[in-house]
N, C-alpha and C positions, 0 to 999 in steps of 0.2 A: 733165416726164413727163406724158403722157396722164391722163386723169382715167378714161376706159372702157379695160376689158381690152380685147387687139384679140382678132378671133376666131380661134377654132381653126382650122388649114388643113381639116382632117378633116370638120367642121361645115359648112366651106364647098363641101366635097367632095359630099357629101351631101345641102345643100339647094340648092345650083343647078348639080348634075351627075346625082347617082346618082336622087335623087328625080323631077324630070324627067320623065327618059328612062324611069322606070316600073321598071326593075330591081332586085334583091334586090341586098341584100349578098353574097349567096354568089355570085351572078353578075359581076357586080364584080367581087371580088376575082378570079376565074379572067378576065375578063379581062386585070386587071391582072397575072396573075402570081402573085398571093400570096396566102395562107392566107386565110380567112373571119376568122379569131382577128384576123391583122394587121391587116386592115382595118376591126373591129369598133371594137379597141380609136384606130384612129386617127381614126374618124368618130365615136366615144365619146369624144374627148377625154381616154382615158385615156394616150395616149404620142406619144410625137412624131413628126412628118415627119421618115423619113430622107431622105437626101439618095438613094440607089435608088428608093425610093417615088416620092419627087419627078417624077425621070427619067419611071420608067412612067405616075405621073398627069398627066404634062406631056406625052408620047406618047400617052395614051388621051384625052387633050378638046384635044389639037390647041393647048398654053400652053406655056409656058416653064416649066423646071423651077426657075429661077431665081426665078419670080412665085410658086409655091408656098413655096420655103425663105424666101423672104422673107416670106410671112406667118407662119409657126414662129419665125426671128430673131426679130419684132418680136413675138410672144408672148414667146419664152425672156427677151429683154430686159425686158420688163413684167414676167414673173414674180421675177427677178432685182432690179432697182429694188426690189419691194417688201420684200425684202429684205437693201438696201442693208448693204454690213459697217459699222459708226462705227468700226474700230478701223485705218483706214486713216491714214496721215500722208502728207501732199503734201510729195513730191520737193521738194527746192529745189537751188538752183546750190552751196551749201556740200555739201551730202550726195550729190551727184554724184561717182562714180567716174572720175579724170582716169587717160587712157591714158598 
């Protein structure tokens, strides 16, 4: 597991796209389509890349919508690791369901 969080998609949205190019957030968001709220809270780090989002910010700076969800996976997964369940048991060949 990584030792640093990786960073927000949102965060990265906003300090080498939206800040830039000099525009507000409420600009932004009507370009992309979507609420000021949506996008506040996405460049706040309060909520996640959806995969729509993804779409139109991978349409608005000319990237792949795919290189955006993959930085959200690789946070979800970070976030998730750190909260590993212990109460898991590893499958073995006895405990296998034979068809």
């Amino acid at each position: 597991m990584r030792n640093r969080k990786p960073t927000h998609p949102g965060e990265i949205l906003f300090e080498d796209v939206i800040k830039p190019l000099g525009i507000t957030i409420t600009e932004a968001a009507k370009d992309l389509g979507v609420s000021r709220k949506t996008l506040s809270g996405l460049v706040n780090g309060r909520c996640a890349l959806s995969p729509d989002l993804a779409i139109r910010v991978g349409k608005a700076t000319n990237t792949s919508p795919e290189s955006w969800l993959a930085m959200q996976t690789k946070l979800d997964l970070w976030n998730a690791l750190k909260k590993e369940p212990k109460d898991v048991i590893r499958f073995s060949e006895s405990t296998a369901v034979s068809e």
